[in-house]
Wavefront OBJ file of the C-alpha trace (Angstrom):
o trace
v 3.980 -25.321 10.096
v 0.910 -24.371 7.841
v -0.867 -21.222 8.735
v -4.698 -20.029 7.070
v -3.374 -17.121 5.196
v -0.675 -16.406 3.148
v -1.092 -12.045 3.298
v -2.576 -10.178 6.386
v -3.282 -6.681 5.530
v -4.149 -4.157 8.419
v -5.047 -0.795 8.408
v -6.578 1.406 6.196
v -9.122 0.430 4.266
v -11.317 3.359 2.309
v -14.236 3.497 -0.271
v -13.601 5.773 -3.305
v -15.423 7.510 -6.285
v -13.456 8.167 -8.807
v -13.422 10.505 -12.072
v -11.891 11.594 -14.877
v -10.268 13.988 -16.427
v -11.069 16.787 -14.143
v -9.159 20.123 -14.816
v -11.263 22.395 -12.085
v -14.105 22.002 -9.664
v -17.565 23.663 -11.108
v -18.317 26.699 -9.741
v -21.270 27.553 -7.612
v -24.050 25.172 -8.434
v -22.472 24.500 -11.877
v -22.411 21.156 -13.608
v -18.955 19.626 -15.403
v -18.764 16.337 -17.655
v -16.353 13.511 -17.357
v -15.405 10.833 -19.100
v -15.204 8.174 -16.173
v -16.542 7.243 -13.135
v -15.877 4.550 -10.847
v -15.876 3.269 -7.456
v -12.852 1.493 -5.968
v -11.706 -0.170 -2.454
v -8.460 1.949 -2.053
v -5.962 2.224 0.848
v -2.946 1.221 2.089
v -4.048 -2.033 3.296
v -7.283 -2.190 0.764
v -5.422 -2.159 -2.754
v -2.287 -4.386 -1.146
v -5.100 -7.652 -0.205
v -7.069 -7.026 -3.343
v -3.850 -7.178 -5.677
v -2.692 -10.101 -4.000
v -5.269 -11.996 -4.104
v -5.909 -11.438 -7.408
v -2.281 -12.918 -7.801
v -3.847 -15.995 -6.089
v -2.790 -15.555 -2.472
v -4.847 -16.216 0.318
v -5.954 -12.959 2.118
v -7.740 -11.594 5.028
v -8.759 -8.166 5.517
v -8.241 -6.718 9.030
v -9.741 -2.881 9.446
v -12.994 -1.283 10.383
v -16.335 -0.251 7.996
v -19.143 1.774 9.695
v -22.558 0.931 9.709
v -23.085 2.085 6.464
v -23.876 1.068 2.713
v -20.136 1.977 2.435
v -19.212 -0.369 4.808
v -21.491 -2.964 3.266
v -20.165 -2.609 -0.420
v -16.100 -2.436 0.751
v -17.006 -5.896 2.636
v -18.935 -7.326 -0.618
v -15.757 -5.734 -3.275
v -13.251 -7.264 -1.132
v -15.048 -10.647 -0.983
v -15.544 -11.116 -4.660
v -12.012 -11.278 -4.776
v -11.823 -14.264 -2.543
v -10.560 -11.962 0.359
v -11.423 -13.331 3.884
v -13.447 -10.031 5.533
v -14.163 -11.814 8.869
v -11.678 -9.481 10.566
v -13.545 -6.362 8.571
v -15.360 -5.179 11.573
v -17.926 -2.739 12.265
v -18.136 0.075 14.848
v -20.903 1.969 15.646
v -20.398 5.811 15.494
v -18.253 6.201 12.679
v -18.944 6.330 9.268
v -16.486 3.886 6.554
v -13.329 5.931 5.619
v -14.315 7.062 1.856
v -12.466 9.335 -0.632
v -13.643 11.307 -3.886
v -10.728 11.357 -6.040
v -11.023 13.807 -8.746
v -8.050 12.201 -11.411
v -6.526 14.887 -13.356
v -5.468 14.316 -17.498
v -1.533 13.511 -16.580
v -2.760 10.880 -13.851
v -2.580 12.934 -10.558
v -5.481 12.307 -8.077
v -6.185 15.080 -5.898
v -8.491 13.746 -3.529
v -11.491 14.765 -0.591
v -11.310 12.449 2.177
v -13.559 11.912 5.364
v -11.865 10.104 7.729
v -13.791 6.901 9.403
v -13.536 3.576 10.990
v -10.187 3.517 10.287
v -9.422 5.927 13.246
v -11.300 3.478 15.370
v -10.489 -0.294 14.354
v -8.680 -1.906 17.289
v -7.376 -5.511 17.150
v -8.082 -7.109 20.758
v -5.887 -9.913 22.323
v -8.166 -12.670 21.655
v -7.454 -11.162 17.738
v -3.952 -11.681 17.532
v -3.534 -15.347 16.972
v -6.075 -14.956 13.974
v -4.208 -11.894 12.304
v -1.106 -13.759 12.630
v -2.265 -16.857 11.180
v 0.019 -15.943 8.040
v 3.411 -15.863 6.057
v 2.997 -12.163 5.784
v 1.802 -9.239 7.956
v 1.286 -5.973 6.674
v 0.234 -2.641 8.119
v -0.780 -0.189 5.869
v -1.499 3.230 7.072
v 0.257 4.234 10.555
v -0.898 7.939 10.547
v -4.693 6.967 10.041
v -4.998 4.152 12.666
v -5.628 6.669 15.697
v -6.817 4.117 18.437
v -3.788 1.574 17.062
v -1.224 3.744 16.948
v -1.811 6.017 19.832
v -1.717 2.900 22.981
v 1.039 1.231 21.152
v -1.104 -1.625 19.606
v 0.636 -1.605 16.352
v 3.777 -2.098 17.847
v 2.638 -5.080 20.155
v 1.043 -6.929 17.165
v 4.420 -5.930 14.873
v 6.809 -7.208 17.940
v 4.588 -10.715 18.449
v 5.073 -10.713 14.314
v 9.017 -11.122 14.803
v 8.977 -13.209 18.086
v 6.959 -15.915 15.804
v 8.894 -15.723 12.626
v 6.347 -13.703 10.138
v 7.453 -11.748 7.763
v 6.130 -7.520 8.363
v 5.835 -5.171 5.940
v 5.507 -1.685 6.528
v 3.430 1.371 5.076
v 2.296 4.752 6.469
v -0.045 7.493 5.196
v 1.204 10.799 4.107
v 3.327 10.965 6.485
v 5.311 14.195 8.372
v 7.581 14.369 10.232
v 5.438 14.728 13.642
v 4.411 10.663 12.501
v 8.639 9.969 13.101
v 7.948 8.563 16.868
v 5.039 6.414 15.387
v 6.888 4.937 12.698
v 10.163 4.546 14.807
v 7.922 2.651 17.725
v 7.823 -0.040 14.759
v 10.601 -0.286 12.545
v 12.175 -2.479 14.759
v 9.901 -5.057 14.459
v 10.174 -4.419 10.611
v 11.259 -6.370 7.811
v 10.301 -4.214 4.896
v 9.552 -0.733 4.719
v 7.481 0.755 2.061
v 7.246 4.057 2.162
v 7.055 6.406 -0.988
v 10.390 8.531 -1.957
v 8.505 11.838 -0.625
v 7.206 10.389 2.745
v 10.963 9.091 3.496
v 11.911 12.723 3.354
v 9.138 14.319 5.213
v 9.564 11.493 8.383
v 13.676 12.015 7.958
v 13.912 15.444 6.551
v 17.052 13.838 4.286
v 17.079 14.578 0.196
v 19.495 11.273 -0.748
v 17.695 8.253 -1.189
v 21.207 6.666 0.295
v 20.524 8.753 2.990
v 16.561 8.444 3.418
v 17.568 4.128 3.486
v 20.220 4.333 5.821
v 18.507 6.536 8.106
v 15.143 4.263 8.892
v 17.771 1.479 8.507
v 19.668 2.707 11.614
v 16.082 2.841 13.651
v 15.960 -0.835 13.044
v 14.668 -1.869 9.561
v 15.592 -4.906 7.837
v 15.412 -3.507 4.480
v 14.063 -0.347 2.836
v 11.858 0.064 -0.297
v 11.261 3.924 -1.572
v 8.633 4.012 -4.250
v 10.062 6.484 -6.656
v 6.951 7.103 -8.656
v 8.057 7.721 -13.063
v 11.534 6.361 -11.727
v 10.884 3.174 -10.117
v 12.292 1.813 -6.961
v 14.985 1.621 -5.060
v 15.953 -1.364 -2.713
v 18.426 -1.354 0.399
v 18.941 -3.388 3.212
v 21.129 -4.392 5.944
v 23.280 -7.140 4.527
v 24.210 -4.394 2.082
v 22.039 -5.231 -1.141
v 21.039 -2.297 -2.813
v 19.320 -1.538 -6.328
v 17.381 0.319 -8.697
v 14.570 -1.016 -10.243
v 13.085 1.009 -13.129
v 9.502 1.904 -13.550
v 7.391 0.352 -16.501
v 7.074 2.328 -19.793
v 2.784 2.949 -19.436
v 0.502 5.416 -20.666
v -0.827 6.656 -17.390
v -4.752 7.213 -16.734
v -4.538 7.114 -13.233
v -2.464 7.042 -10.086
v -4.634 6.551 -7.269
v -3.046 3.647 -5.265
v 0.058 2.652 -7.260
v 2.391 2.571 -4.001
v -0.154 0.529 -2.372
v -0.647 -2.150 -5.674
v 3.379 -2.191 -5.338
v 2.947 -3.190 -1.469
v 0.509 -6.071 -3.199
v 2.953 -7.548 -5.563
v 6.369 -6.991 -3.729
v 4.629 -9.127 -0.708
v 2.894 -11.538 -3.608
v 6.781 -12.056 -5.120
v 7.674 -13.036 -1.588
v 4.963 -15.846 -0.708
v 5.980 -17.080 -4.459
v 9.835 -17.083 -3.173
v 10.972 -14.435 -5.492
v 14.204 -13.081 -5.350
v 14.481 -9.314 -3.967
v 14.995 -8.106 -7.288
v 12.134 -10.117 -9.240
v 9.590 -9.166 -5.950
v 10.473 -5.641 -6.594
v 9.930 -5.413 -10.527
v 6.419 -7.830 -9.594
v 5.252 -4.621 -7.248
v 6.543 -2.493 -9.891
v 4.489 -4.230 -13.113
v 1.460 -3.945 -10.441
v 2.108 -0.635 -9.856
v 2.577 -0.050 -13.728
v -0.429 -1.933 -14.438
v -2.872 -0.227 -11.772
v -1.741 3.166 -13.810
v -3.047 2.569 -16.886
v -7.054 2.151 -15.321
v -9.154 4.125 -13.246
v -9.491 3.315 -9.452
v -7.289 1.360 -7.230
v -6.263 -2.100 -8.488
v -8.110 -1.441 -12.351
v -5.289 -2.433 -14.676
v -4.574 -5.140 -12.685
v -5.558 -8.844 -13.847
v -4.085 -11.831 -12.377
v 0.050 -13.365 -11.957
v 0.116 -14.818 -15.170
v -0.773 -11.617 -16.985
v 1.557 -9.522 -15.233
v 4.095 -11.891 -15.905
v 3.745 -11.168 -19.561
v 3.448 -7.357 -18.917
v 7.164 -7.641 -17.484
v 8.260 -9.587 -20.424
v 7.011 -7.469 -22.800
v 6.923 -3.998 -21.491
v 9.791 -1.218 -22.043
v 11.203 0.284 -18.799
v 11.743 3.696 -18.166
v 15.410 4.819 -17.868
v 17.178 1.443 -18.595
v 20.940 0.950 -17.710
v 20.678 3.232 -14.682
v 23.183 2.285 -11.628
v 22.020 3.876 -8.338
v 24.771 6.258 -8.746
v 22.734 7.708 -11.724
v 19.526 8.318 -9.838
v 19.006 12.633 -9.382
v 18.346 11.969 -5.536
v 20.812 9.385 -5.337
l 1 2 3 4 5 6 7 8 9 10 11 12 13 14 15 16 17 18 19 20 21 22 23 24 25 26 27 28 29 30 31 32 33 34 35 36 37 38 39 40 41 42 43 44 45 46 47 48 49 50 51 52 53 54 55 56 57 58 59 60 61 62 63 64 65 66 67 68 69 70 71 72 73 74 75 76 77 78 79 80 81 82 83 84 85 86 87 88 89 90 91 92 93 94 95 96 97 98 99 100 101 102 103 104 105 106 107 108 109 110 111 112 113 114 115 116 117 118 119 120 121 122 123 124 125 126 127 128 129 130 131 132 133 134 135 136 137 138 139 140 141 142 143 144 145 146 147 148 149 150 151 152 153 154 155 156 157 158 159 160 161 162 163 164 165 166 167 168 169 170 171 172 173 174 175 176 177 178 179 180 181 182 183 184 185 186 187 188 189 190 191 192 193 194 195 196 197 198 199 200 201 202 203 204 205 206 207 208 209 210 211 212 213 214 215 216 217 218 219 220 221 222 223 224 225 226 227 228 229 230 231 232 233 234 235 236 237 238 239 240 241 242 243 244 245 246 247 248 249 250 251 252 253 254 255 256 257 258 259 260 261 262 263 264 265 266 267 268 269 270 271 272 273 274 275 276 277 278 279 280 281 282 283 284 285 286 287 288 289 290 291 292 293 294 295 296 297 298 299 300 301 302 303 304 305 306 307 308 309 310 311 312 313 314 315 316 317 318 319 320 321 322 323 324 325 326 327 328
């Protein structure tokens, strides 16, 4: 059966300024120069739909903007990549979620946030149908989506996910472990989980990445993914299939939104019918290549050039077995 869209992403969706290199914040009324400024859409479910459909997926957008000129540019970025923003919606009272991310020289991206119409996007009943119109549904950012998380909403959508045979993927937002009864309300319905390396610990309060995997895989998820930032990936699921999949040999500018570009091109890798390993070194090259530019989803082009960046790009740590990893 055809459906509209090939990549649903819900959830957090932010506006960010961006610049670089910053080393301190200017005292008192003090002025410092940069060399870079940008603005970005960023979050977990922003950089995910922009990345793939820059990999030529078709994509709808499903979060809340305010009434703002915020709002009104994070509806006009995400369109001029061909993503569908009817499901963008506004709500009065809250401003869009934004971000000033203040990128330091080795890539880290300490960041201001005001949080927005994230906390108060809701997807109805008469919704549902139209965000599951698709091969793929992601959430991105459980820990941000107040009104969604707190009735059980994400859980409802996730479970009516399964019952019709879409795939789910899975992300939160910097998590804790007071999120654990959020994120456990959904792994069931859950066929990938995304989380990073240190959010796995801080929801399980486990060091092993064995150990982080087979704990969220005994509260019900399919398969496990733990972004491993300068050391890759690591893959495990519940027929057993587990790997290591090094990370890309880049000069780093920037790391605002790698996990998130990852979430972009593992779920791209699956609508293209990708094995698990080649869907996990895709999200990886995206991750790689959203490094090496400022603001979420920079470095990244299109499939065809990231196809040549994995062909022609060094890995970090080649030869490893899972056995080798530090936290393994």
């Amino acid at each position: 059966m055809s459906v509209a869209f090939d990549f649903s992403c819900v959830g957090f969706y932010t506006f960010d300024a961006l610049c670089r290199p910053v080393t301190e914040i200017p005292p008192e009324g003090q002025t410092l120069f940069v060399e870079d400024f940008t603005l970005a859409v960023s979050g977990a479910a922003g950089s995910a739909a922009i990345v793939a459909a820059k990999y030529g997926l078709r994509v709808q957008a499903v979060g809340g903007v305010g009434y703002d000129d915020m709002g009104d540019w994070v509806r006009m970025k995400l369109q001029s990549f061909g993503v569908d923003t009817t499901m963008m919606r506004r709500y009065e009272g809250y401003s869009t979620s934004c971000s000033i991310v203040t990128t330091r020289p080795n890539g880290q991206r300490p960041a201001l946030h005001k949080r927005g119409a994230t906390d108060a996007f809701f997807v109805s009943d008469s919704e549902i149908d139209r965000v599951l119109d698709t091969k793929i549904l992601h959430v991105g950012g459980v820990g941000l989506m107040n009104r969604m998380d707190d009735c059980g909403r994400t859980a409802e959508i996730m479970a009516e996910a399964r019952r019709r045979g879409v795939t789910t993927t899975l992300d939160v937002f910097a998590s804790t472990s007071d999120d654990l009864p959020k994120i456990e309300a959904l792994l069931p319905y859950t066929d990938y989980f995304l989380p990073s390396e240190e959010e796995a610990r801080a929801l399980s309060g486990l060091t092993h990445n064995k150990e982080l995997a087979d704990f969220l895989l005994g509260r019900g998820a399919k398969c496990v993914i733990l972004t491993l930032g300068a050391e890759g990936a690591y893959y495990h699921d519940q027929s057993g299939l587990e790997f290591h999949s090094p990370a890309f040999d880049v000069e780093v500018k920037c790391t605002c939104g790698c996990g998130d570009c990852f979430n972009g091109g593992f779920a791209s890798g699956l609508v293209k019918g990708l094995s698990p390993r080649d869907a996990v070194e895709l999200g990886q090259a995206s991750s790689a290549l959203n490094a090496t530019g400022l603001g979420s989803q920079a470095g990244v082009r299109d499939y065809d050039t990231t196809r040549t960046f994995i062909k022609r790009t060094s890995r970090r740590g080649l030869g490893y077995d899972v056995s080798d990893l530090k936290h393994a």
